[in-house]
Backbone bond lengths (Angstrom), bond angles and torsions (degrees), N, CA, C in turn:
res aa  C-N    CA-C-N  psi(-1)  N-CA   C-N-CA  omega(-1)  CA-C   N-CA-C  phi
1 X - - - 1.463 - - 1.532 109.99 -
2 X 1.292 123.35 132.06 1.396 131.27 139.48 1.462 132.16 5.49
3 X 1.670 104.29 60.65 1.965 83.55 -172.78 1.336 152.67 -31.06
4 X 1.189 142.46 73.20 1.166 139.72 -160.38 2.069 115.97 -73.77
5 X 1.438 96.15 130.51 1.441 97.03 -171.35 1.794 115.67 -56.94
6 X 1.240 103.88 147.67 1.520 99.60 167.42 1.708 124.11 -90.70
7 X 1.592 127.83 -173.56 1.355 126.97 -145.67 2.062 93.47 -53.66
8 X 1.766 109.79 -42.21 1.217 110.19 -150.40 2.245 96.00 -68.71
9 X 1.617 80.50 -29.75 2.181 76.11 176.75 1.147 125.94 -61.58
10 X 2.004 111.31 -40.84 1.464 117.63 160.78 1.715 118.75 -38.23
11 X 1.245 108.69 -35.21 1.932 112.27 -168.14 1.211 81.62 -94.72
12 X 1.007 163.69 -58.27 1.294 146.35 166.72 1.463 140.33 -15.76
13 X 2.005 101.01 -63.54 1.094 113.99 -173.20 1.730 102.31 -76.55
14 X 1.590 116.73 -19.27 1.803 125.41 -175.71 1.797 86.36 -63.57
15 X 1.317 103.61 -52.55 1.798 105.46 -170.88 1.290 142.49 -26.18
16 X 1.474 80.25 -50.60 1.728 109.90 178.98 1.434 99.56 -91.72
17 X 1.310 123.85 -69.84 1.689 101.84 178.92 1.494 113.27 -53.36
18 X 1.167 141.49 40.97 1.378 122.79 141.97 1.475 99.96 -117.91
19 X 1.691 120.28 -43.16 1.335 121.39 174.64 1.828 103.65 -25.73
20 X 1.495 82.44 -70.75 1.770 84.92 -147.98 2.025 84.93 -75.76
21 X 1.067 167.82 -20.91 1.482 143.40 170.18 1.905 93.81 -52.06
22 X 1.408 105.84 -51.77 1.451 94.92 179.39 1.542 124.56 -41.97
23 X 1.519 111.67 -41.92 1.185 110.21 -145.56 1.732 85.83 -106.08
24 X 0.755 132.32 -41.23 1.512 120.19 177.04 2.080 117.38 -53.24
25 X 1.559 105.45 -23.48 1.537 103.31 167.14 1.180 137.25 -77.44
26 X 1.476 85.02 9.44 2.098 108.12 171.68 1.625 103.02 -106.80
27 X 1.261 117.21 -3.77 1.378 96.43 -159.21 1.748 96.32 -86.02
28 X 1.412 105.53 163.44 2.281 91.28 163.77 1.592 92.19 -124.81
29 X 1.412 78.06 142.87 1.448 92.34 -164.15 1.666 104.21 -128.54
30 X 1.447 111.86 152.07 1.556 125.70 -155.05 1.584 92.70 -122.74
31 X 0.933 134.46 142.54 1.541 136.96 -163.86 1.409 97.11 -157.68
32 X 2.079 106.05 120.17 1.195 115.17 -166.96 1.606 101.13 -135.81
33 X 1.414 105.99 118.75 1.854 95.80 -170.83 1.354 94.08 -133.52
34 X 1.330 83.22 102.63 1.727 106.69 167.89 1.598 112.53 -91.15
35 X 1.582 128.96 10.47 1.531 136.99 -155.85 1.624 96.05 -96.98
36 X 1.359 112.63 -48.09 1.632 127.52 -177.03 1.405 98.06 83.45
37 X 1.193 135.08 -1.86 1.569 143.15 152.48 1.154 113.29 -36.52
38 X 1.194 141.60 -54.01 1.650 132.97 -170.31 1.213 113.16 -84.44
39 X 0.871 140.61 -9.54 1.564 142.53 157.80 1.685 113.74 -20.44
40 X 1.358 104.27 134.61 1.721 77.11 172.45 1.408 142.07 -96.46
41 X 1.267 103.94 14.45 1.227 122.11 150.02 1.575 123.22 -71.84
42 X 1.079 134.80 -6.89 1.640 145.63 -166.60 1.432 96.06 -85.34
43 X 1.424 107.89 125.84 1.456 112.57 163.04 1.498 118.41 -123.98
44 X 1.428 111.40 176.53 1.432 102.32 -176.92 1.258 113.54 112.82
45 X 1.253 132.43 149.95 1.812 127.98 160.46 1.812 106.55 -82.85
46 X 1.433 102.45 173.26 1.552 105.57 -163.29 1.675 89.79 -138.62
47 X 0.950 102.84 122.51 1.859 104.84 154.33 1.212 134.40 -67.48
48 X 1.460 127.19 74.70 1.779 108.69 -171.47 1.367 140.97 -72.59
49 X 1.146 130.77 125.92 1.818 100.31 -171.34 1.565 92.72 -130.80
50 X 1.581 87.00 139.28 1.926 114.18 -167.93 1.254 100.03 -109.11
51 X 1.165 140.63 156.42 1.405 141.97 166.45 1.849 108.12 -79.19
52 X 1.040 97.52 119.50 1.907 97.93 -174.87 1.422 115.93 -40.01
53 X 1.600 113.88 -7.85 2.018 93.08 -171.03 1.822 75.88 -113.04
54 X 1.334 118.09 6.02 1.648 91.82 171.35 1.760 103.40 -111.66
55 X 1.015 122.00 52.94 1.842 133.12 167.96 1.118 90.50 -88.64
56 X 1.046 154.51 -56.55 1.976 140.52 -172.09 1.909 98.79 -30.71
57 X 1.347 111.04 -48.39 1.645 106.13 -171.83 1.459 100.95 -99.74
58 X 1.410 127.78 40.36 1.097 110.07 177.60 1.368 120.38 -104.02
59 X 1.461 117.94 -2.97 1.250 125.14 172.58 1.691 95.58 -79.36
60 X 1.569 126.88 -56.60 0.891 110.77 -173.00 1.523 130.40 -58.15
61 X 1.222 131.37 4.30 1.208 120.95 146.79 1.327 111.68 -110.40
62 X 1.257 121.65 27.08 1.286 117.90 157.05 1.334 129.61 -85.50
63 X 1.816 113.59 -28.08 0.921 146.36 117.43 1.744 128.29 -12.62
64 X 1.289 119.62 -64.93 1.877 113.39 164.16 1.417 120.56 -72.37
65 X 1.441 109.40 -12.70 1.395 111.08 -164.21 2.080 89.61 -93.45
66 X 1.298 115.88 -42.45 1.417 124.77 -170.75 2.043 96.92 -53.28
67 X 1.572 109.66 -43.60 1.541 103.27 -177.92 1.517 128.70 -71.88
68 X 1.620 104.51 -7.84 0.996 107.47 177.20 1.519 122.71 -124.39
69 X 1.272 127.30 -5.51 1.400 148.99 146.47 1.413 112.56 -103.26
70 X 1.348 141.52 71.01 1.720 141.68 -146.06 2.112 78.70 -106.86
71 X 1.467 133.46 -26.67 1.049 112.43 173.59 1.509 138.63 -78.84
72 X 1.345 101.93 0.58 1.242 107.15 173.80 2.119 120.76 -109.79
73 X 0.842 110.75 153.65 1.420 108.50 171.50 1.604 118.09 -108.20
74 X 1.141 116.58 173.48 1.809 117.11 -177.91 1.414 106.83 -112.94
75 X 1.220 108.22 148.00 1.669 122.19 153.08 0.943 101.80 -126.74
76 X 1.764 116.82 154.31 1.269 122.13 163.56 1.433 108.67 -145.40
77 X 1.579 101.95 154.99 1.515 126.09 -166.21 1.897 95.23 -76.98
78 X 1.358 87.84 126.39 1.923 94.15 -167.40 2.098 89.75 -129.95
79 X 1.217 95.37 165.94 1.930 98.98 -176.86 1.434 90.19 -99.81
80 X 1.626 115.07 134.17 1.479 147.16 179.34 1.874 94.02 -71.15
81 X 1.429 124.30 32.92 1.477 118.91 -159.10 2.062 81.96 -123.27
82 X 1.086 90.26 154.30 1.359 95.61 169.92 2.207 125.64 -42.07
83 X 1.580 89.73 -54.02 1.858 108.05 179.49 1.840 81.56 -47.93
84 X 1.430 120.77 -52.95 1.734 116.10 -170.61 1.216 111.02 -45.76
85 X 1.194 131.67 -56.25 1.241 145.02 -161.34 1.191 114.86 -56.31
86 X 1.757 116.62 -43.99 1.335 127.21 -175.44 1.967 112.25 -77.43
87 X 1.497 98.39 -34.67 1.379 114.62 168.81 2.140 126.64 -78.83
88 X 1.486 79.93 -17.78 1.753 75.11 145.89 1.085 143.42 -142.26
89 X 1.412 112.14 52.36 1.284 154.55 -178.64 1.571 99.97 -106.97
90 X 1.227 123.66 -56.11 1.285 142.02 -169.51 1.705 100.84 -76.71
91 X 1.567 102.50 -42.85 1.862 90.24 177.80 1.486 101.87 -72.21
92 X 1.255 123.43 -35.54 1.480 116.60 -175.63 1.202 128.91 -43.98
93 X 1.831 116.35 -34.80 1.200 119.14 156.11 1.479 127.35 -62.45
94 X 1.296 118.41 -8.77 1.340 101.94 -172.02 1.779 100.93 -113.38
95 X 2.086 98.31 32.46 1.616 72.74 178.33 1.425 114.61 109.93
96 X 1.136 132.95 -42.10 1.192 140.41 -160.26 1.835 119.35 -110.55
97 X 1.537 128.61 121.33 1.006 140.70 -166.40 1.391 107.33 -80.67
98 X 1.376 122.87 118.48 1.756 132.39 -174.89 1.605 89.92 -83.99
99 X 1.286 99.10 149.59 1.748 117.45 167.19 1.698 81.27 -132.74
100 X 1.019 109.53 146.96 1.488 134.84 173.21 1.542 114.79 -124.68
101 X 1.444 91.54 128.78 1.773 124.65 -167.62 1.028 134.37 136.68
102 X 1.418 108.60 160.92 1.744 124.57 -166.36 1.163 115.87 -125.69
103 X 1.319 134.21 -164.78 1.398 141.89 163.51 1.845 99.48 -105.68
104 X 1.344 119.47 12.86 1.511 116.34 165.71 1.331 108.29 -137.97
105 X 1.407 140.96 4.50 0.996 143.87 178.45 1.794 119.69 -170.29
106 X 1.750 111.11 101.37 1.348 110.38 -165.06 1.495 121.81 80.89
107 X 1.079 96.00 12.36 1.792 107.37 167.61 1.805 123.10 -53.39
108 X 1.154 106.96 -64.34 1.395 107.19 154.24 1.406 134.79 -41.71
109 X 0.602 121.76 -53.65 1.835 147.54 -169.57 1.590 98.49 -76.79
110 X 1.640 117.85 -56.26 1.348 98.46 176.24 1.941 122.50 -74.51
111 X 1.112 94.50 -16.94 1.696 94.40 -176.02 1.496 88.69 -76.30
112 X 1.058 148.54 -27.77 1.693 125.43 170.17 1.610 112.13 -74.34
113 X 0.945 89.44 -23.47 1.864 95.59 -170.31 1.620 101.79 -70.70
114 X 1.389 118.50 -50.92 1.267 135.49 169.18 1.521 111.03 -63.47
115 X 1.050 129.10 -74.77 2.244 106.11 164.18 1.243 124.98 -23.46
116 X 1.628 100.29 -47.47 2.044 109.92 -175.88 1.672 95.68 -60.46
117 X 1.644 118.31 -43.07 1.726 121.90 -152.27 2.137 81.62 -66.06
118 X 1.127 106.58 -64.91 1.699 111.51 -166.39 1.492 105.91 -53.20
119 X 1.705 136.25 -27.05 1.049 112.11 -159.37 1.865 95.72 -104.09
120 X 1.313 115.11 20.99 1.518 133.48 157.83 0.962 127.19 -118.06
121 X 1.419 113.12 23.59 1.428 123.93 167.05 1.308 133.92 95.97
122 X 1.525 112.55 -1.19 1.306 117.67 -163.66 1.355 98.78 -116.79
123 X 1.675 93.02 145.16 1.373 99.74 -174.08 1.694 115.02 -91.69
124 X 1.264 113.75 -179.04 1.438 113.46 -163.80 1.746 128.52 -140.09
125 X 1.299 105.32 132.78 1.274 95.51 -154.53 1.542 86.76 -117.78
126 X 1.808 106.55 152.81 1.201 121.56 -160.28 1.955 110.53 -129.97
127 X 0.859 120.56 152.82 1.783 103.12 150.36 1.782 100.17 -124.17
128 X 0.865 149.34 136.07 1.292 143.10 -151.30 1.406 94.20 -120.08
129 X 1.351 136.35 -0.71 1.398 135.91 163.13 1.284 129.63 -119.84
130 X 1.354 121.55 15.64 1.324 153.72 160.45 1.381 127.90 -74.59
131 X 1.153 126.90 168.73 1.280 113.04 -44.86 1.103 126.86 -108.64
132 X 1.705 116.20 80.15 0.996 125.80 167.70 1.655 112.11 -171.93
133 X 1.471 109.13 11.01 1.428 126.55 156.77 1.861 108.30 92.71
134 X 1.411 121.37 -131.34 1.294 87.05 -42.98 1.549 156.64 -62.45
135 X 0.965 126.80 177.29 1.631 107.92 -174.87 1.392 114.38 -81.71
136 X 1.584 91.61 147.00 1.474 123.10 -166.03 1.447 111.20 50.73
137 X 1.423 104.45 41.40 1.449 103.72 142.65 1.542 122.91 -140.34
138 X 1.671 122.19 148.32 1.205 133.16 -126.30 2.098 92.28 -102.38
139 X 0.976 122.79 106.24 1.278 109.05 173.64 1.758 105.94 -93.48
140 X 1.558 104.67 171.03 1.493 97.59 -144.87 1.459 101.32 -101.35
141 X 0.943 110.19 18.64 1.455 104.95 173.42 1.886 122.14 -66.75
142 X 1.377 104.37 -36.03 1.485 122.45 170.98 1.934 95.41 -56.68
143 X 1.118 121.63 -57.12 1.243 119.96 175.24 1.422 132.24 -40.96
144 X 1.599 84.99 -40.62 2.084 104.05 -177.49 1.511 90.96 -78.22
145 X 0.994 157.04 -63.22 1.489 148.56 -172.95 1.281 119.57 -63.31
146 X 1.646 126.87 -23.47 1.336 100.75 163.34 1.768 105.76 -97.96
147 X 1.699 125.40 26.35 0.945 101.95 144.82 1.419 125.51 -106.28
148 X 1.579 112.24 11.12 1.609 106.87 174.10 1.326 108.95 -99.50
149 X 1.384 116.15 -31.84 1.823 109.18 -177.10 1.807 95.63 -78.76
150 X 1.289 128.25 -22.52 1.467 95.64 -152.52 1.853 129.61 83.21
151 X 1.113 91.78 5.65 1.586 101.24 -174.17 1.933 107.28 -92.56
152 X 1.242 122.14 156.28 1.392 112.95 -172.15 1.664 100.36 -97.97
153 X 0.971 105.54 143.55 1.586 106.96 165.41 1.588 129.15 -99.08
154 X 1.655 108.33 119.52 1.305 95.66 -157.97 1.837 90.99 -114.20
155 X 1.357 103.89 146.15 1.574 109.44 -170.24 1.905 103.61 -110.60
156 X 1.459 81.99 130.07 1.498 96.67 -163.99 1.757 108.25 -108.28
157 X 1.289 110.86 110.78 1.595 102.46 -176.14 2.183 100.59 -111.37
158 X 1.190 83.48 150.63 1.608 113.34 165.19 1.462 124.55 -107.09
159 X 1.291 123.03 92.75 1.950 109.66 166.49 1.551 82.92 -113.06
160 X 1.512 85.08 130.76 1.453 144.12 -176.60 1.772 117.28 -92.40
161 X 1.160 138.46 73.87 1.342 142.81 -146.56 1.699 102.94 -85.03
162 X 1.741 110.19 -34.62 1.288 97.26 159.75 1.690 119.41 -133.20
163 X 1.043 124.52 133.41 1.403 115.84 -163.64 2.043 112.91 -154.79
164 X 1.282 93.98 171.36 1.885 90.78 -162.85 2.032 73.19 -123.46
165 X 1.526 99.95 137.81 1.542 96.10 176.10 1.301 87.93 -121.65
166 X 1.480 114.71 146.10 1.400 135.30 141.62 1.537 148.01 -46.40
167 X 1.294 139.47 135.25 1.151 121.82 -179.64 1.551 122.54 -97.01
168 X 1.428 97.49 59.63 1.472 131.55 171.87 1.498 115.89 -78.61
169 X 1.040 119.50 157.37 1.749 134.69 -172.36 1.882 96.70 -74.65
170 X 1.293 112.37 -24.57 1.509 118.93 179.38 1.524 100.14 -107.65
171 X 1.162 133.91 11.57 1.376 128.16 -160.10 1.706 115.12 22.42
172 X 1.258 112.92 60.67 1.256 128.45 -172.24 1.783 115.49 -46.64
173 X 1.450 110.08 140.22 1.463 96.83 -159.79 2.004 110.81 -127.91
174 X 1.587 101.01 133.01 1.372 102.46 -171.53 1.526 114.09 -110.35
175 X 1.230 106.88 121.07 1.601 101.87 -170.90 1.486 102.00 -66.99
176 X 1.133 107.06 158.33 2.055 111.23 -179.66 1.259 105.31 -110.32
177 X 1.573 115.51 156.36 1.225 99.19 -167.02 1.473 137.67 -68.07
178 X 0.812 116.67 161.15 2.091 111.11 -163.95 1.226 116.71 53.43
179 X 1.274 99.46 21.02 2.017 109.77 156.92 1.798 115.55 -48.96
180 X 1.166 109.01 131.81 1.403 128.32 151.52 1.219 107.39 -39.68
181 X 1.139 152.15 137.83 1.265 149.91 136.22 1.927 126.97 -127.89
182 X 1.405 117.00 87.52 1.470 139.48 -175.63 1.547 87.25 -68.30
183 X 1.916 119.02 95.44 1.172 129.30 156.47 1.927 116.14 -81.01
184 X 1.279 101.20 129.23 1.757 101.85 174.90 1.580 128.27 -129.23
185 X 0.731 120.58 98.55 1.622 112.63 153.62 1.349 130.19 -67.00
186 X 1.029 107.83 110.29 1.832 103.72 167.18 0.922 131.52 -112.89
187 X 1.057 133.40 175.39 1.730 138.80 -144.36 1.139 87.08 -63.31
188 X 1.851 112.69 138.50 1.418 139.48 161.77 1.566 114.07 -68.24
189 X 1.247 97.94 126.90 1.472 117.08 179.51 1.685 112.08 -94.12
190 X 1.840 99.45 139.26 1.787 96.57 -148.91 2.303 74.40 -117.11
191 X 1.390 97.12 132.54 1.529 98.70 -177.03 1.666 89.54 -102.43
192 X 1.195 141.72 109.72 1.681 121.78 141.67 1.164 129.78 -30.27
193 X 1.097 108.55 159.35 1.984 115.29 174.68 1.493 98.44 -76.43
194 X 0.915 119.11 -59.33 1.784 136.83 -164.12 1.586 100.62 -72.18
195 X 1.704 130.63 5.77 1.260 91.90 177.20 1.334 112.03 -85.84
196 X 1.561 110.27 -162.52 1.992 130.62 -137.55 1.599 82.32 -105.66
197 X 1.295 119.23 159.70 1.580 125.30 167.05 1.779 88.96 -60.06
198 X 1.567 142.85 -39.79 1.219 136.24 -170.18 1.805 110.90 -72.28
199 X 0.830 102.41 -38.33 1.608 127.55 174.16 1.834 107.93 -46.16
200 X 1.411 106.95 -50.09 1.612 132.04 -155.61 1.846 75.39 -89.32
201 X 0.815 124.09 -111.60 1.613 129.99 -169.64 1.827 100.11 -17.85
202 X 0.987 128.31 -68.64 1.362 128.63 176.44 2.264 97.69 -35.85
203 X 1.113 104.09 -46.98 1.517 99.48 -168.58 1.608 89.45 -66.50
204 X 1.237 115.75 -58.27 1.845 122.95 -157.63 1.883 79.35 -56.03
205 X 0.953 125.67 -94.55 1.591 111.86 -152.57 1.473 108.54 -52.51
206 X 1.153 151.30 -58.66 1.439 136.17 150.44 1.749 101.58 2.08
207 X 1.397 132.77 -84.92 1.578 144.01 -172.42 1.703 97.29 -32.67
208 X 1.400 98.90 -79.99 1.783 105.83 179.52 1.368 109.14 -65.91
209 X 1.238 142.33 -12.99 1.630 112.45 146.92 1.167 126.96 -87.41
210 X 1.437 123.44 6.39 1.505 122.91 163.49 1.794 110.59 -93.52
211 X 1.284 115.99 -37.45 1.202 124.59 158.93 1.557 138.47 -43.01
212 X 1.664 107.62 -21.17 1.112 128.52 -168.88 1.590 96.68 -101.22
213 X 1.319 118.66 -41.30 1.521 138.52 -179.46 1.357 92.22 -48.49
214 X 1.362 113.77 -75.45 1.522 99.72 -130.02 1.678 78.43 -109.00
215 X 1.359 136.66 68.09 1.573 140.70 154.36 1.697 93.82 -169.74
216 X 1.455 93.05 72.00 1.605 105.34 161.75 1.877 110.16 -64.94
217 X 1.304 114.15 143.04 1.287 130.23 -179.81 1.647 101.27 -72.11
């Protein structure tokens, strides 16, 4: 099962969702949507995938995407590992539905859980190099789900102009306050049902070289 935090993770996970709502209403932020998804005519759920050390801004475009799609809600793919537990506890406050799993633990189980979340409307948030790296590279599981739901995958980058990095396996990254933050969407990537095992790898590096683009270091 899904570790779930105990009383001291709950005061924890309250911690950080006020920290970081605090600290993200200093940031200025640049918002670039090259996806044509938010329109309000756009229907459908969207797959997002963030690079794992850029989740510090991931509420904040969770946030532009909520004003302009206000009918849909998010889940996101979180690790069934304890560090998970405490981190989706913390998204829960801001709104957002955890699916729990990995590609080493609950792998199966969440890729159904995640088709059922998209084919009810909710869109879906990813880190495609998580969680356990290596970083900035795209494993293909994000690939296998937008070829079973049919959902588009739209790749969301963050460069971060001022920031405190971690000595994390992702060198995980915290904007400081009154940070710059250059938010992007870029063009949504459409997976077929019918593509080739050559087809699927051609999509996965396509994802991580657009991912790499538009979340300059």
């Amino acid at each position: 099962m899904p570790h779930r935090p105990k009383w001291h993770g709950q005061i924890a996970a309250f911690a950080l969702w006020s920290a970081g709502t605090a600290l993200a209403k200093s940031w200025r932020l640049n918002f670039h949507d090259q996806s044509g998804l938010l329109k309000p005519t756009a229907t459908g759920p969207i797959i997002f995938a963030i690079w794992h050390n850029r989740l510090a801004t991931a509420m904040s475009f969770w946030s532009i995407v909520r004003r302009s799609r206000p009918e849909s809600g998010l889940g996101a793919l979180i690790s069934a590992s304890r560090d998970g537990g405490l981190l989706a506890r913390t998204f829960q406050h801001f709104g957002v539905t955890p699916i729990r799993g990995s590609s080493s633990r609950r792998g199966a189980q969440a890729l159904i859980e995640l088709v059922s979340a998209l084919r009810d409307g909710y869109h879906i948030a990813i880190t495609p190099d998580g969680p356990r790296g290596p970083k900035y590279s795209v494993q293909p599981g994000i690939i296998s789900l937008a070829q079973l739901s049919g959902a588009p995958i739209v790749p969301a980058g963050a460069h971060v102009h001022s920031k405190k990095q971690l000595r994390s396996w992702d060198a995980f990254q915290i904007p400081l306050p009154f940070a710059r933050c250059d938010l992007t969407f870029a063009e949504p990537i459409y997976v077929p049902r019918r593509a080739t095992p050559e087809e699927l790898e051609a999509f996965r590096i396509r994802l991580e070289s657009e991912l790499r683009r538009i979340s300059p270091d």
